[in-house]
C-alpha positions in Angstrom: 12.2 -61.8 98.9 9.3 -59.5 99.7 7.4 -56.8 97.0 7.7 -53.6 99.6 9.4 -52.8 102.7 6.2 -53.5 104.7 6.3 -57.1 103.4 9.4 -57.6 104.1 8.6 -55.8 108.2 6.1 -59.2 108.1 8.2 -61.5 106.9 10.8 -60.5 109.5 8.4 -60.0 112.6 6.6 -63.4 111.6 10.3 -64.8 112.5 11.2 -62.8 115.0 8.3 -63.6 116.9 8.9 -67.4 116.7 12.4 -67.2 117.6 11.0 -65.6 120.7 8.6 -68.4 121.2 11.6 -70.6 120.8 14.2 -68.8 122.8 12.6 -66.3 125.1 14.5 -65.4 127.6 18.2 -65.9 126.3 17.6 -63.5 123.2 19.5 -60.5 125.1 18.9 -57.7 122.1 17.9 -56.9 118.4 18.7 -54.8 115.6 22.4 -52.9 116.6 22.0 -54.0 120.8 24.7 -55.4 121.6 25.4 -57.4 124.7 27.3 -54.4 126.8 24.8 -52.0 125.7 22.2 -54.3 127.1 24.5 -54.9 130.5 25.0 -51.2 130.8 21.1 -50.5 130.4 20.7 -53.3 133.3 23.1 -51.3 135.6 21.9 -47.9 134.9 18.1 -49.2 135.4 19.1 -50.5 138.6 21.1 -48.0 139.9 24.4 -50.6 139.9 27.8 -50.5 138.9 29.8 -53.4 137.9 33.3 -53.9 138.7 36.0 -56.6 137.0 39.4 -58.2 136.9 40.7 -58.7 133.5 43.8 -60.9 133.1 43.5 -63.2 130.0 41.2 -60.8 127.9 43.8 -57.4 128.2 41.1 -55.8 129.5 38.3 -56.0 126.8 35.6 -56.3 128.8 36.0 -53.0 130.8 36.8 -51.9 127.5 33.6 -52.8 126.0 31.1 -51.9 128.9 32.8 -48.4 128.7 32.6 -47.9 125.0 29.0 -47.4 125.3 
């Protein structure tokens, strides 16, 4: 537990900075990012488009890229 909110901000960027050291490059988000709003940020960054064939997931994906 922390005394203030600030403390607390520390505490938290004090571990969020070593699970960066740790992980780097496979942390894909934080806070309410979420792994299609990350993909869709790609795409629209680079100017892409993503296309896919859904079979065993009823079409989930698709569905969750085009949520956001």
């Amino acid at each position: 537990t922390a005394g203030s909110p600030d403390a607390a901000r520390r505490m938290i960027d004090t571990v969020e900075a070593e699970l960066h050291a740790r992980l780097g490059p496979i942390i894909f988000g934080r806070d309410t990012d979420t792994l299609a709003s990350v993909v869709g940020n790609l795409l629209l960054c680079a100017q892409r488009t993503l296309a896919v064939a859904e079979s065993c997931t009823g079409g989930m994906l698709g569905a969750s890229l085009t949520e956001i």
